[in-house]
VODODREN-617135 format. One line per field, with one value per residue (C-alpha): residue number from 1; residue in three letters; chain; x negated, y, z negated. Coordinates in Angstrom, 1 decimal. Each point is the difference from the previous one (the first is absolute). Example, Ala and Ser with C-alpha at 12.3 -4.5 7.8 and 13.67 -1.06 7.14 Angstrom:
resi	(1_2)
resn	(ala_ser)
chain	(A_A)
X	(-12.3_-1.4)
Y	(-4.5_3.4)
Z	(-7.8_0.7)
END
This chain:
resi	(1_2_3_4_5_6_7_8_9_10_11_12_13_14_15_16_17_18_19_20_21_22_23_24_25_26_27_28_29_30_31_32_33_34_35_36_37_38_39_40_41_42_43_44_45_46_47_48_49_50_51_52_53_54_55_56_57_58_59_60_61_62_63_64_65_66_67_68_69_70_71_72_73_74_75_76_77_78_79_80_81_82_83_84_85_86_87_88_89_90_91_92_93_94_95_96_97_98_99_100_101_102_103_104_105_106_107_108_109_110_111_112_113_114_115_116_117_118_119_120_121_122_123_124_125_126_127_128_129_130_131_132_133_134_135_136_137_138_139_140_141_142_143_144_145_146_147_148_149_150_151_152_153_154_155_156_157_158_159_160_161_162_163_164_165_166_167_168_169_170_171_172_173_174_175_176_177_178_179_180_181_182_183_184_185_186_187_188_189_190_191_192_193_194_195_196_197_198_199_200_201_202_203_204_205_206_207_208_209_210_211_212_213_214_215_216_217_218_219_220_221_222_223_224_225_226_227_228_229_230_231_232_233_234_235_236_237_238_239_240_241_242_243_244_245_246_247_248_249_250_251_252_253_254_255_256_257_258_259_260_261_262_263_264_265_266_267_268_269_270_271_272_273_274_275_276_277_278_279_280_281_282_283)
resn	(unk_unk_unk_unk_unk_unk_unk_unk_unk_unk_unk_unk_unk_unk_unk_unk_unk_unk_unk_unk_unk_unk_unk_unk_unk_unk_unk_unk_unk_unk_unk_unk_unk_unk_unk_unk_unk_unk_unk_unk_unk_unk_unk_unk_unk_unk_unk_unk_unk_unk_unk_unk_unk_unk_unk_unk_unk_unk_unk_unk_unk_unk_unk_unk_unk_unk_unk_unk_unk_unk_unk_unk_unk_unk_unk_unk_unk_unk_unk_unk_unk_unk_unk_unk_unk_unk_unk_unk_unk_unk_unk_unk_unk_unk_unk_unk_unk_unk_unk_unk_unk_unk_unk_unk_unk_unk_unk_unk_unk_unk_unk_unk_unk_unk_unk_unk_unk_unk_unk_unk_unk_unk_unk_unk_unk_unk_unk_unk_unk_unk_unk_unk_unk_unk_unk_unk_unk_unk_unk_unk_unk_unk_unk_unk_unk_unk_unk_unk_unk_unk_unk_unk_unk_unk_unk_unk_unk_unk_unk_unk_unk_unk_unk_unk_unk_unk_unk_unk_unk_unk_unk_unk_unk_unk_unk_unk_unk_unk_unk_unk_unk_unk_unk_unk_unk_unk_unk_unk_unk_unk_unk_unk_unk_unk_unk_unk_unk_unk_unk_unk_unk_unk_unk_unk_unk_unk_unk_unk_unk_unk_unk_unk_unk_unk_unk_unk_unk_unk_unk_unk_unk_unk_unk_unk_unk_unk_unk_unk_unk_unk_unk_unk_unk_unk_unk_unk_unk_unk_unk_unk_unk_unk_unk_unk_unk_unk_unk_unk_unk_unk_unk_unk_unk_unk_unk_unk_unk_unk_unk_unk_unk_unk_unk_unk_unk_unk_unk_unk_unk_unk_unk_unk_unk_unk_unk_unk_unk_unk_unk_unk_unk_unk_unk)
chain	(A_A_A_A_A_A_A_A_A_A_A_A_A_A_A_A_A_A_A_A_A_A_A_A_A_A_A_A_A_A_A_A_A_A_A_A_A_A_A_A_A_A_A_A_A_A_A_A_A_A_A_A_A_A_A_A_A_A_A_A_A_A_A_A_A_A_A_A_A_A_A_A_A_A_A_A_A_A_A_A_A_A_A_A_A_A_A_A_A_A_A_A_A_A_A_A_A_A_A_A_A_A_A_A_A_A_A_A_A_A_A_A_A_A_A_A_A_A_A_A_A_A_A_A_A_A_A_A_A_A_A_A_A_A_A_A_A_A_A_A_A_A_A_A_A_A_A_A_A_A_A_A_A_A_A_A_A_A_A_A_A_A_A_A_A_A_A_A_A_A_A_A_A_A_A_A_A_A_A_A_A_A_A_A_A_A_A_A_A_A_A_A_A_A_A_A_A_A_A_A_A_A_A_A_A_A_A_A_A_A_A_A_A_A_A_A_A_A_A_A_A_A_A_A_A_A_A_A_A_A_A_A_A_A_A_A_A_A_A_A_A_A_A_A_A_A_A_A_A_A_A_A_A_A_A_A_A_A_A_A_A_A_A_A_A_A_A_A_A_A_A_A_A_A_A_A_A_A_A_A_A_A_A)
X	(-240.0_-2.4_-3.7_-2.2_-2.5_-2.2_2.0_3.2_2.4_2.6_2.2_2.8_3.3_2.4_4.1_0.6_2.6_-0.1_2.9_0.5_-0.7_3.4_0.4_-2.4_0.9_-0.6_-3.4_-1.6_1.2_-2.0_-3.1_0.3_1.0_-3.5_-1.6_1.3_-1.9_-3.8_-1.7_-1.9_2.4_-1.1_0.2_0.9_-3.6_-0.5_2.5_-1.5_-3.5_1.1_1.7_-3.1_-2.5_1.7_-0.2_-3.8_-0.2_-0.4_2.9_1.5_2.8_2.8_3.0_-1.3_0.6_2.1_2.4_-1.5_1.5_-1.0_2.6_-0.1_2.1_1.3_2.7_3.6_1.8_-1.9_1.0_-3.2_0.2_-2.3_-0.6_-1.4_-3.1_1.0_-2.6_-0.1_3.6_-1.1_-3.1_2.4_2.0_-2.8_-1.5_3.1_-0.4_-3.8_0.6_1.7_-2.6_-3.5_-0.5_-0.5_-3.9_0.1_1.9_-1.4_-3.3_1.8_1.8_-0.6_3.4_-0.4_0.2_2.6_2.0_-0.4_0.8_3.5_0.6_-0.5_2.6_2.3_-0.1_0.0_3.3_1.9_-0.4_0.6_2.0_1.0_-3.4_-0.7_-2.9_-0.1_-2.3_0.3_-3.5_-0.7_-3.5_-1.0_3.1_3.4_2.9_2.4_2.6_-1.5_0.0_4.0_0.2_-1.9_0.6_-2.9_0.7_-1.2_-3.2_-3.0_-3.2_-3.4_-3.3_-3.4_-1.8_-4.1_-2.6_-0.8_2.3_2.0_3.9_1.4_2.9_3.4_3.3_3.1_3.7_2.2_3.7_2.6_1.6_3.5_-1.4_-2.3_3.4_2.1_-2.8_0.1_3.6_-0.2_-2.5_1.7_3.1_-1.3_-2.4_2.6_2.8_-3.4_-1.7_0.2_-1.4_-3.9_-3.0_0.4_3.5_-1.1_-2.5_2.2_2.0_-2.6_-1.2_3.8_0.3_-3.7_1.5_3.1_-1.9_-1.3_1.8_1.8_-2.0_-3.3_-2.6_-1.0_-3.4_-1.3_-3.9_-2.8_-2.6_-2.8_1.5_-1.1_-3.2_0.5_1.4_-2.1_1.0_1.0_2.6_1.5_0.9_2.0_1.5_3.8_0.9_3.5_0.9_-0.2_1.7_3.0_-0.4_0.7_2.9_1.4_0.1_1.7_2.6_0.6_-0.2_-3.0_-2.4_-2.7_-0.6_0.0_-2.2_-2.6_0.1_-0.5_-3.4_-1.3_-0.5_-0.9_-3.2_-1.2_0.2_-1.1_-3.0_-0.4_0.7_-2.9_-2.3_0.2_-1.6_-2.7_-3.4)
Y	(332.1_2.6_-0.9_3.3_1.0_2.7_2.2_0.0_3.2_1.0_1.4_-0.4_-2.3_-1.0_-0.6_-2.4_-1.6_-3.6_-0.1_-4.2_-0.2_-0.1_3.7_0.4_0.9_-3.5_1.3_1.1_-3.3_-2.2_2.5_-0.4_-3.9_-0.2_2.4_-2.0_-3.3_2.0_-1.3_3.5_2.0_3.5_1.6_3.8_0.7_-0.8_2.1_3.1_-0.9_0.3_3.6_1.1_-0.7_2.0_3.2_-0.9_1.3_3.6_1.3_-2.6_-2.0_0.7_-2.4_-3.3_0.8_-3.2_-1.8_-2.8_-3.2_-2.1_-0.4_-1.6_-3.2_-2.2_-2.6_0.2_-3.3_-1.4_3.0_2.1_3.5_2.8_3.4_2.1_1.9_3.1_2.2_2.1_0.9_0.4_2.4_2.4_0.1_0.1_2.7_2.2_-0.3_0.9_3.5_-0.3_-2.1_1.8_3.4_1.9_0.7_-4.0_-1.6_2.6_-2.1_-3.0_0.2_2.5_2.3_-0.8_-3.8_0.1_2.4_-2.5_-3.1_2.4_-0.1_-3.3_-0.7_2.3_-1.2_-3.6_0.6_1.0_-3.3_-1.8_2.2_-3.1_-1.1_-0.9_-2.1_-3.2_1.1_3.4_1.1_2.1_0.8_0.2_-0.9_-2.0_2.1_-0.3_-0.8_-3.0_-1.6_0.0_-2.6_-2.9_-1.5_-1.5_-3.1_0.2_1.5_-2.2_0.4_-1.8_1.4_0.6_-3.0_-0.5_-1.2_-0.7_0.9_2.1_1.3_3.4_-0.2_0.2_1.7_-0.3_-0.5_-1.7_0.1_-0.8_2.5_-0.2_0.4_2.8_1.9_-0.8_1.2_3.2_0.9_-0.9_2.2_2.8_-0.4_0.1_3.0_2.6_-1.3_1.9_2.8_2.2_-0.6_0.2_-1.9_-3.3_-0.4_1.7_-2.9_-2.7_1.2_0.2_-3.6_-1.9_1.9_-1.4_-3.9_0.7_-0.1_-3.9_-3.2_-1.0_-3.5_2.1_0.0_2.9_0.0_3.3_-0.7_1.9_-0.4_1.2_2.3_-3.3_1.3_3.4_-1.6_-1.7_-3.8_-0.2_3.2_-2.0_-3.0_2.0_1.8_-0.5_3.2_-1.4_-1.5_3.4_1.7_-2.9_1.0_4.1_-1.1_-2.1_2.2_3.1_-2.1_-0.3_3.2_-0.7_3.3_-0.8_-3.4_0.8_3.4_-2.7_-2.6_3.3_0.8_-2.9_0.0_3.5_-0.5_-3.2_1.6_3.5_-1.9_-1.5_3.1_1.5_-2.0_1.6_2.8_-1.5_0.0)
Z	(-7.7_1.7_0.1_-1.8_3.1_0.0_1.4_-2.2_1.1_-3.2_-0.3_1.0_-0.6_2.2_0.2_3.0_2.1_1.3_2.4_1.2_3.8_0.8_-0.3_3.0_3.2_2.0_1.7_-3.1_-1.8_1.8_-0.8_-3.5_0.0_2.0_-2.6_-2.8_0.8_-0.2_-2.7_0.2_-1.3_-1.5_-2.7_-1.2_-0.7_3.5_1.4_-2.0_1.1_3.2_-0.8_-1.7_2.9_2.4_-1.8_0.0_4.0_0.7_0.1_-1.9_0.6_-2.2_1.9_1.8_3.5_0.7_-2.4_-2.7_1.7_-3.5_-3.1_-3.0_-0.7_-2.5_-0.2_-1.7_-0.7_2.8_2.7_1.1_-0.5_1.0_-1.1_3.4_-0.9_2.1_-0.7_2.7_-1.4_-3.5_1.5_1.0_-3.2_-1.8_1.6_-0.5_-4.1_0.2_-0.5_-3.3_-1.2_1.0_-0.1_3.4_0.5_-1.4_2.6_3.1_-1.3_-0.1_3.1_2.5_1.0_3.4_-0.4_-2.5_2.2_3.0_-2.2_-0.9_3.7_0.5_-2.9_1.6_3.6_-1.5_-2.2_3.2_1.2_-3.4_-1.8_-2.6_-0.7_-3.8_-1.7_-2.0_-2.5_-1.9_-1.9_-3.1_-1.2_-3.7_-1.1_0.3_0.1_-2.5_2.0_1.7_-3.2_0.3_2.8_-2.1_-3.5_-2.7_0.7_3.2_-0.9_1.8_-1.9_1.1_-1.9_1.7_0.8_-0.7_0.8_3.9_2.0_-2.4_0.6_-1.2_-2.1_1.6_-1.6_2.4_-0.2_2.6_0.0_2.4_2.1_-1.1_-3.8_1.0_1.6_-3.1_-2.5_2.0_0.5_-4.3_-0.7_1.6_-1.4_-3.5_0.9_1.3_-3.0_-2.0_1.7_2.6_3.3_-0.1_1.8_-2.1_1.9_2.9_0.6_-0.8_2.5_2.5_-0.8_0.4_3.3_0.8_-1.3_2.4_3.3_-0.7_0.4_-3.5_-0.1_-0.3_-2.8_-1.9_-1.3_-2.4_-0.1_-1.6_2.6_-0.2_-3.7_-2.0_0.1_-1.3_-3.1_-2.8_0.0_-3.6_1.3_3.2_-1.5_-2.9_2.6_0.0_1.8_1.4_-3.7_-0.5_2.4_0.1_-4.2_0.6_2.9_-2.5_-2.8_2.1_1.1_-3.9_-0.8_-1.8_0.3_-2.1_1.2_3.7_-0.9_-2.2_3.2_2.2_-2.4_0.6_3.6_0.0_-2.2_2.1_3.5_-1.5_-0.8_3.2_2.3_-2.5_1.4_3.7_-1.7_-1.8_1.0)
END
């Protein structure tokens, strides 16, 4: 569980890929085997420590200028498996969806145009050279997307509340499923999806994620986390939250034929993530 510091950086939650280090090209295995012995491992509050003091400089630095050689690690049925931080990768990506989330005089504040249009370069001239580059860890601030919640069931729903007292913990709220469940949930959830409605961006994403779950090797681990979102949500509100009952509820439902159940399922999560997005904007 995450120690609280004084410097806690929300918020954000996190779907991740641990891949075992057999699906690592020999080179890169022995790095991570290495890696995997530290007893210093870091955490995700460390990486985005990290991301925020380089856009203290003037100009800032939106993308690290060399690749994060750290990852974060956990063991399945006594194999190690690692989940490669990448975040020069992510940078880039997540520089291209800035614009939609920050209006233009905002992010020219933000981020100068010059550097983002020279970090867009370096994407581009980077790409060339590895056009099948993907992440391991896929991010979503101020909320978890719906169809995220598709991949994992209740029962494997990890809660852990805030410690006290010297020393204190934040509260975690994580799933972890194998791969081969997380692919099967998917392919599921689509097929009961497009037998009722038409194609929209609840299938749209679902689609995006099981292409995402395709790139990995099947003995991975999923893991949906909510990061640093646990603390934009009153305690009393996280460890109610059941999100993917609900969503495996609605899927359930439609494949049915069961409207009003899947619509009631639907309500729920709407009204608990409207009320966390609502925060973004609150002073």
């Amino acid at each position: 569980m995450p120690k609280v510091s004084s410097v806690i950086v929300p918020y954000a939650a996190y779907l991740r890929v641990y891949e075992p280090l057999a699906a690592f090209p020999e080179e890169e295995r022995g790095h991570w085997t290495r890696y995997a012995r530290r007893a210093d491992l870091p955490t995700y509050q460390d990486e985005l420590r990290r991301s925020l003091a380089d856009l203290l400089p003037v100009p800032p630095v939106p993308v690290p200028v060399h690749e994060s050689a750290d990852a974060f690690v956990t063991e399945v049925d006594g194999v190690v498996c690692v989940c490669p931080w990448r975040t020069r990768l992510r940078g880039w990506q997540a520089l291209e969806e800035l614009p939609e989330d920050f209006p233009g005089p905002v992010l020219d504040a933000l981020l100068p145009p010059v550097v983002r249009r020279q970090s867009a370069q370096d994407y581009e001239r980077w790409l060339r050279r590895n056009p099948d580059a993907r992440p391991w860890i896929r991010t979503a601030t101020w909320q978890v997307p719906i169809n995220w919640f598709v991949l994992v069931s209740d029962a494997e729903r990890e809660y852990e509340k805030a410690g006290d007292g010297e020393g204190a913990t934040a509260p975690v709220l994580r799933y972890r499923t194998p791969m081969v469940q997380a692919r099967r949930r998917v392919a599921r959830g689509l097929r009961a999806l497009r037998e009722a409605m038409d194609e929209g961006p609840l299938i749209d994403g679902l689609v995006d994620v099981g292409r995402w779950l395709e790139e990995f090797h099947p003995r991975s681990l999923v893991e949906l986390d909510y990061g640093g979102l646990v603390h934009a949500v009153p305690s009393g509100e996280l460890e109610d939250d059941h999100s993917a009952a609900d969503v495996a509820e609605g899927i359930e439902a439609l494949r049915h034929g069961d409207g009003a159940a899947a619509g009631a399922a639907y309500g729920r999560l709407v009204e608990r993530w409207r009320a966390v997005r609502d925060r973004r904007s609150a002073n």
